[in-house]
C-alpha positions in Angstrom: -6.5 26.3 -18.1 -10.0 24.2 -19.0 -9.3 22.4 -15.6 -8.5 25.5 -13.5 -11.8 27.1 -15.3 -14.0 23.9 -14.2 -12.8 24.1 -10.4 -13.8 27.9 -10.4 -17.0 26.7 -11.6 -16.9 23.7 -8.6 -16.8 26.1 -6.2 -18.9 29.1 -7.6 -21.5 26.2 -7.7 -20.8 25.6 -3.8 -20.9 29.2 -2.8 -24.3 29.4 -4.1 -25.5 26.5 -2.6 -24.1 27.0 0.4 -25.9 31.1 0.5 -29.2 29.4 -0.3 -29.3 27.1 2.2 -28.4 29.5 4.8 -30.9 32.4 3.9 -33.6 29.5 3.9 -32.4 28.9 7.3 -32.6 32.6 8.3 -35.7 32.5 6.9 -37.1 30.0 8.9 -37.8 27.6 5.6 -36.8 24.1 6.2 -34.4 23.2 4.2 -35.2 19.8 4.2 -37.9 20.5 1.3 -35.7 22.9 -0.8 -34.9 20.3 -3.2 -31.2 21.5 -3.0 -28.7 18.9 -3.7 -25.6 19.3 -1.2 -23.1 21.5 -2.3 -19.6 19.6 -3.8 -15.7 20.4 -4.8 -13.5 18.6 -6.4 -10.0 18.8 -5.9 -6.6 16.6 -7.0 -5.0 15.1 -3.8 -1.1 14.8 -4.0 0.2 11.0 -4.2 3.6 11.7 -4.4 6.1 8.6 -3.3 10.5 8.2 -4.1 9.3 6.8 -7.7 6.2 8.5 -8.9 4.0 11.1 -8.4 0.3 11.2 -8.7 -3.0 13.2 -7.8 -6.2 11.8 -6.8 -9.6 13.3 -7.9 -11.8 13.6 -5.0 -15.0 14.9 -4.2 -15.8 16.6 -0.7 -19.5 17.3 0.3 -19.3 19.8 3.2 -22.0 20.9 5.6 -22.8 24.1 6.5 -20.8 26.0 9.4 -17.1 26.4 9.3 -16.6 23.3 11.4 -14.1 22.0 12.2 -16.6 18.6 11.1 -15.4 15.1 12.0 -14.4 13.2 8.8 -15.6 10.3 6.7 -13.9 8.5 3.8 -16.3 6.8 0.9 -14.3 4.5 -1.2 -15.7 3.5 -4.1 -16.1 0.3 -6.0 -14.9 -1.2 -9.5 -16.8 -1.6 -12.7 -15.9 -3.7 -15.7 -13.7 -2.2 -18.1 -11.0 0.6 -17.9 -10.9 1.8 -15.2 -10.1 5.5 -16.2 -13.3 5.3 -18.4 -15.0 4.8 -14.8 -17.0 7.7 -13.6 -16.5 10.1 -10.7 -18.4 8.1 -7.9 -21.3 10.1 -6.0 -22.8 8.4 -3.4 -25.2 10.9 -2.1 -27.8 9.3 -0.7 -25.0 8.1 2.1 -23.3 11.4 2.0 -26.6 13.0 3.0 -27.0 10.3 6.0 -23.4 11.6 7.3 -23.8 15.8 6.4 -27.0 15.3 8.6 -24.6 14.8 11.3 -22.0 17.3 10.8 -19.7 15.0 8.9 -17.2 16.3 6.1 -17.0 13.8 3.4 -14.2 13.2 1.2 -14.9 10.3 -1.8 -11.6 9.9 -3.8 -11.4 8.1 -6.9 -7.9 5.7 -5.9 -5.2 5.7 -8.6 -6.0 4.7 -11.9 -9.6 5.9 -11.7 -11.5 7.8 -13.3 -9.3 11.1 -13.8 -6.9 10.0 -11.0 -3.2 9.1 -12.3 -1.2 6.6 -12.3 -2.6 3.0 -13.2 -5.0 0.0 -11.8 -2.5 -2.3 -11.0 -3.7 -6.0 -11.6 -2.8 -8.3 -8.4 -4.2 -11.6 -10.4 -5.4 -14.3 -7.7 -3.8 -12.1 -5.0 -7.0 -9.8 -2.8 -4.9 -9.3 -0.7 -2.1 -7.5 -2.9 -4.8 -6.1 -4.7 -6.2 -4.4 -1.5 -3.2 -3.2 0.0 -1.8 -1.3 -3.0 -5.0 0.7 -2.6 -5.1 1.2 0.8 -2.5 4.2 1.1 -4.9 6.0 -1.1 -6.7 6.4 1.9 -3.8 7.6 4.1 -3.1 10.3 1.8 -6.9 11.2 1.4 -6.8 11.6 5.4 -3.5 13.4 6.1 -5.0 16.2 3.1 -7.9 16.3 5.1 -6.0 17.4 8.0 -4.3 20.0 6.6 -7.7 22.0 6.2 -9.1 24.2 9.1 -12.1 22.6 8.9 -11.8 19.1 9.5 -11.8 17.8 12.8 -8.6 15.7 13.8 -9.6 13.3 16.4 -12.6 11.5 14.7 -12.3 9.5 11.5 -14.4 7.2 9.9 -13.6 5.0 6.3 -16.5 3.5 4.7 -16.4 1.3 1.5 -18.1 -0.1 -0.9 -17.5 -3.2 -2.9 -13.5 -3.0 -3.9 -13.6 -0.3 -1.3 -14.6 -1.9 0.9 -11.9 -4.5 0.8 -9.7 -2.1 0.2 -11.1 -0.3 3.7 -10.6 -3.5 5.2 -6.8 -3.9 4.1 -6.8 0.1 5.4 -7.7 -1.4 8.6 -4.9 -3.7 8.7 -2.2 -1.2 7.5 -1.7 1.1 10.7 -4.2 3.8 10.0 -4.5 7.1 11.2 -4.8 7.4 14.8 -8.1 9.3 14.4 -10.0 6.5 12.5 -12.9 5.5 15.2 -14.4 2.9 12.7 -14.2 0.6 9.6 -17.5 0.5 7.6 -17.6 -2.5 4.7 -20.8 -2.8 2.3 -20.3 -5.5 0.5 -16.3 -5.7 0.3 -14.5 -7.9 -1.7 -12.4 -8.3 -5.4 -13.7 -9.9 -8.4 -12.5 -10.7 -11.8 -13.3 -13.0 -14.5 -10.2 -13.9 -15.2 -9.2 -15.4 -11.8 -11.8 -17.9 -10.4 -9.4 -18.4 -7.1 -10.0 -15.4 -6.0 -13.2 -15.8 -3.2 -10.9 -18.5 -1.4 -8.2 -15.7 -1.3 -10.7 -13.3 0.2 -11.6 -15.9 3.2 -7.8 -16.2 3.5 -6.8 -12.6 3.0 -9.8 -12.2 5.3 -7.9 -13.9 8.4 -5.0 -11.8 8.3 -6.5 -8.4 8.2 -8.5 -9.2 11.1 -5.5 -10.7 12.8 -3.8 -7.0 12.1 -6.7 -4.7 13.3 -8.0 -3.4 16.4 -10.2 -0.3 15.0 -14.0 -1.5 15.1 -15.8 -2.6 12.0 -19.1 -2.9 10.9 -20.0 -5.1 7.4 -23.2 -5.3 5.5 -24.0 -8.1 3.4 -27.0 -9.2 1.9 -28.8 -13.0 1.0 -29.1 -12.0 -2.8 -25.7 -10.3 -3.2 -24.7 -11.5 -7.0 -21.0 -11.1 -6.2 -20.6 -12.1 -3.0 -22.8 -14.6 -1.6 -23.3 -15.5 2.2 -21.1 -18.2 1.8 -18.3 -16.1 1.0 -19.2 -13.3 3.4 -19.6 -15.9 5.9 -16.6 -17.1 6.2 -14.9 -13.9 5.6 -16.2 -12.3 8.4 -15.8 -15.7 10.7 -12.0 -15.5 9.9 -11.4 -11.6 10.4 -13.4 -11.7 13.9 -10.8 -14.5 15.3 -8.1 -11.8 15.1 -10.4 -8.8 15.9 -13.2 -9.7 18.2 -14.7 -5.6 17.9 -16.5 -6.3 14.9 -19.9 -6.9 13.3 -22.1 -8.8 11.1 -25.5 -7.1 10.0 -26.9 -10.1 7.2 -29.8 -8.0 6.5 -31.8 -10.4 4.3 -32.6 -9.7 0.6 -32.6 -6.5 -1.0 -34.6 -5.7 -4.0 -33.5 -7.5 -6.9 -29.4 -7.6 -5.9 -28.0 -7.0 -2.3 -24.6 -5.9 -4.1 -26.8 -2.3 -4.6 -27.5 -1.5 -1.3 -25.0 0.6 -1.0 -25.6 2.8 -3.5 -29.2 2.8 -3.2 -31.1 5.4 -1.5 -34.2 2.5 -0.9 -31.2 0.9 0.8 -31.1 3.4 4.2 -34.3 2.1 5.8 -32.0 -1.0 6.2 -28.4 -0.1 7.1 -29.7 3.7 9.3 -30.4 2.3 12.1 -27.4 -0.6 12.7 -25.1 2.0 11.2 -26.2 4.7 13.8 -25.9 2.5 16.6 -22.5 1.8 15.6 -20.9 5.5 15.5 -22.5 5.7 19.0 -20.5 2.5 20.0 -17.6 3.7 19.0 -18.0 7.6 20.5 -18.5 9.2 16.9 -21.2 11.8 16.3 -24.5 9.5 15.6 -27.2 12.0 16.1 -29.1 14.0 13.0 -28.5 17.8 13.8 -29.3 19.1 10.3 -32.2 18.0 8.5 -31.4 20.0 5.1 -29.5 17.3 4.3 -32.3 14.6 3.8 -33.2 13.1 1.2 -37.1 13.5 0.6 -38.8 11.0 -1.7 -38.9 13.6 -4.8 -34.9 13.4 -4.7 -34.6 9.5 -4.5 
């Protein structure tokens, strides 16, 4: 009952936001300076396999209209400790860069996250295990997504972050939808302090996914990242482009005190915009900013 109360809530939240943002466009008011943060629901995606059955929390950040929008997929990263204990990931200032242009964004938490079921299963010196048993998180995410009258079906694009973004990478290499147009990895890759083998495994791992991958990709790593240096990314990158040649490297330098944040750091769009732009033109996905209530203006950084 507390959890069917809360999603009322949700959506009573996103009703209103939604109404204000269209009388301020009635108005003539732009939006833009409203100081209205984009309007969110959160619902539990079925997981359901022959032995178990999970849901998976996940947030969706809708523009305005009743679509049907193209989609995008936000995977999120992994922070020390339990990982139920970890937070509902947010990443708005990127979700803002894709409502802009008429994107629907779904950001599940993968199983064992946050309020997700089921469990973090540990893969030890194995990235590429560990990536792959996330991966059909994704699939799910996308085949909900289609059951909904307003998401587009013919243009998909996953994006990751950190442990998603290696898991978006192993995505890549696991048949994905037919509707994914483009992989997008900032800063992908597996750590943990108990297994010091695992950055060769990545450059390994790294070889094979590219060698079972034909949907572009575009990565982002950084000079100062403090978990995966240039070295590593490097040679990731060198081995997946042997097996798919339509892909990517933007080494964009240093960023403020740690690379690894770019991502999730709204300072961090002057960098990636305009490379990432030019790639959802490449690959014939909306690129262009059609509504400007959705960015972010300094006072909301």
């Amino acid at each position: 009952m507390k959890l069917f109360k809360a999603l009322q809530q949700i959506r009573a939240r996103s009703a209103i936001a939604l109404f204000a943002l269209t009388i301020l466009s009635f108005l003539g008011i732009n939006p833009a300076y409203a100081q209205l943060d984009p309007p969110e629901e959160i619902v539990f995606i079925d997981k359901s396999s022959f032995l178990s059955s999970v849901s998976l929390e996940t947030t969706i950040y809708r523009p305005l209209g009743t679509g049907p929008f193209p989609l995008v997929i936000i995977n999120h990263g992994k922070q020390l400790g339990d990982p139920h204990q970890q937070k509902r990931f947010e990443p708005l200032s990127v979700a803002r860069y894709f409502l802009e242009r008429g994107y629907v964004v779904f950001v599940p938490m993968r199983h064992g996250f946050s309020k997700s079921g089921g469990e973090y299963q540990f893969h030890g010196n194995s990235a590429e295990m560990a990536g792959r048993d996330q991966a059909r998180d994704i699939d799910v995410t996308i085949q909900y997504a289609h059951t909904l009258p307003y998401v587009k079906k013919e243009i998909t694009l996953v994006v990751g972050y950190s442990e998603g973004g290696w898991v978006t990478l192993a995505y890549g290499a696991s048949k994905p939808d037919p509707s994914v147009r483009g992989i997008i990895n900032f800063s992908g890759g597996v750590r943990d302090p108990c297994c010091i083998g695992l950055l060769e495994e990545m450059i390994d791992s790294s070889k094979r996914f590219g060698a079972q991958t034909t949907v572009a990709s575009i990565w982002f790593y950084g000079d100062n990242d403090s978990l995966f240096n240039r070295y590593v990314s490097d040679r990731m990158f060198a081995n997946y482009a042997r097996g798919n040649p339509n892909s990517r490297f933007i080494p964009y330098g240093n960023f403020s005190t740690d690379a690894h944040r770019l991502f999730i750091d709204p300072d961090g769009r002057v960098l990636w915009e305009p490379f990432l732009t030019q790639f959802l033109h490449d690959v014939q996905a909306p690129y262009k900013a059609i509504d400007p209530a959705y960015k972010l203006s300094p006072q909301k950084k």
